[in-house]
N, C-alpha and C positions, 0 to 999 in steps of 0.2 A: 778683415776676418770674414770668415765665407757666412754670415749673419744669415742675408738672402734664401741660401740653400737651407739652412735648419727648417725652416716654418714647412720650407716645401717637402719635408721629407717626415714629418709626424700624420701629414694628413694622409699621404699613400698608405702610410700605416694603421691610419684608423680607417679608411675606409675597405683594406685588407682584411682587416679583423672580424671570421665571417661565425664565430663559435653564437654570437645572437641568435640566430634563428635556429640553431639545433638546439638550442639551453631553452627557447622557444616551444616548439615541437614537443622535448622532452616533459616541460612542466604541464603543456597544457593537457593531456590527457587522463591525468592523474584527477585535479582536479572535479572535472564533468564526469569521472566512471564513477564517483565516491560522495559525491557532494551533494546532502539531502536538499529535498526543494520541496513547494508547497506542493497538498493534493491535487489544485488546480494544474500546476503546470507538470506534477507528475502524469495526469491522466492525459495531457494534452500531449505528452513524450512517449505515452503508450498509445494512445490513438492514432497517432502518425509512425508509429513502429522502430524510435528514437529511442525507449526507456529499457537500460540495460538490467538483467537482475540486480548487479551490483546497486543502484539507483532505489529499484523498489527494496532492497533490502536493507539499503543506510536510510529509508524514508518510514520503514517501518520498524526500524530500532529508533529513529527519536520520536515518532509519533507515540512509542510504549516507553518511551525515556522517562516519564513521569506518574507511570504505570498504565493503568485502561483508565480512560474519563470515556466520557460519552462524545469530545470533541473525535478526541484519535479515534475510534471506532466508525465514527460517523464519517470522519476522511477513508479511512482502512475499506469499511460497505463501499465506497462511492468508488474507490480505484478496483474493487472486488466485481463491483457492477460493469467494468468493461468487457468483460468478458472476456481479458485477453490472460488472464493468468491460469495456468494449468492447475488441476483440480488437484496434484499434489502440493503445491503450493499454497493453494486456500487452504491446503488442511492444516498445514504448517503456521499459516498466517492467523485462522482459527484457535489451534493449540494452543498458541504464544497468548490468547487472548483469555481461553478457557482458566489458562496455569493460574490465574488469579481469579478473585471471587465478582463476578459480576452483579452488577444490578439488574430491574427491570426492566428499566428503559435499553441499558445495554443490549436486554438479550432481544426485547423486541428490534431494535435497528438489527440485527442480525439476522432474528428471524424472517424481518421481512425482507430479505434477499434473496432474491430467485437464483441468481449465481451461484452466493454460495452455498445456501439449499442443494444446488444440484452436485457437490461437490466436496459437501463435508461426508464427514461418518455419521454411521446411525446412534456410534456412542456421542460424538461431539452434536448430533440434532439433539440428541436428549440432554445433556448437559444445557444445552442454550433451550428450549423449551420447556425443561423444570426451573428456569431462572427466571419468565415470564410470570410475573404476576396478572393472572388474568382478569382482576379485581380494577389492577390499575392503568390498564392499554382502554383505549380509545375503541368505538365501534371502527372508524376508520385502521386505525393498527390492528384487529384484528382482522377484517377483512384484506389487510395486505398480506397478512401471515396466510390465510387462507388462501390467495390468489398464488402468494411465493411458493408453498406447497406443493400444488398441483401436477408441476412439472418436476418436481423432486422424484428419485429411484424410491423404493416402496419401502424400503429399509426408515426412511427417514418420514414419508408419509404415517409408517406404524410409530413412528417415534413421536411423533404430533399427537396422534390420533391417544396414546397413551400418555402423555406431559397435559394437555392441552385442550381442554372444550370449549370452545368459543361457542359455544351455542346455546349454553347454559339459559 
């Protein structure tokens, strides 16, 4: 019986068999455009010019997955602080944050953002500067709000300067 030949003719067939690497190909990009990751390595994906919006946009649905804490917000300011997201974007990323009712602590991590400072509306400054209890921020967190300020358009400076007296 030709026994010999069988064995020799399944293996030209599997090593034929080339659909692996496009079922390869195919799976793997789906994955990395969609698949949230931490703030650390998000920011590290935007600083080297790696992080797709898809990325920042599935990182900031589960970072608000559990609504606003002070954790997500605190990731949300820190990928805000690169400076690589366009100032429509912070507004968008801001809104998503305002739609809910914030605390103090929330709105000082916010305020004290110079980024996003420079980049929200004068409605969303005053929303996040009427949220600051200024009873209960730190000499330190108010002078970061004062410093984040500075560089803000005048819109959001008169929006401070009416929410907000640190000088009391």
């Amino acid at each position: 019986p030709p026994d010999p030949e069988e064995p020799d003719e399944p293996s030209p067939e599997t090593t034929v068999f080339e659909p692996a690497p496009i079922q390869e190909d195919e799976t793997e990009t789906p994955p990395v455009a969609v698949e949230p990751t931490t703030a650390e390595e998000l920011i590290n994906d935007i600083a080297s010019g790696e992080a797709t919006d898809e990325q920042i946009d599935a990182f900031l649905e589960d970072a608000l997955s559990d609504g606003v804490t002070s954790e997500a917000v605190e990731a949300i300011v820190d990928i805000i602080n690169t400076g690589s997201l366009d100032p429509e974007k912070v507004q968008e990323i801001v809104a998503e944050i305002l739609a809910e009712e914030i605390d103090s602590d929330q709105a000082a991590q916010l305020a004290t953002s110079p980024e996003l400072l420079q980049s929200i509306t004068s409605d969303q400054a005053e929303e996040i500067f009427a949220s600051v209890d200024v009873g209960e921020i730190s000499e330190e967190e108010a002078s970061q709000i004062v410093a984040a300020v500075q560089n803000a358009v005048e819109e959001v400076r008169k929006a401070f300067e009416a929410e907000i007296n640190v000088f009391h």
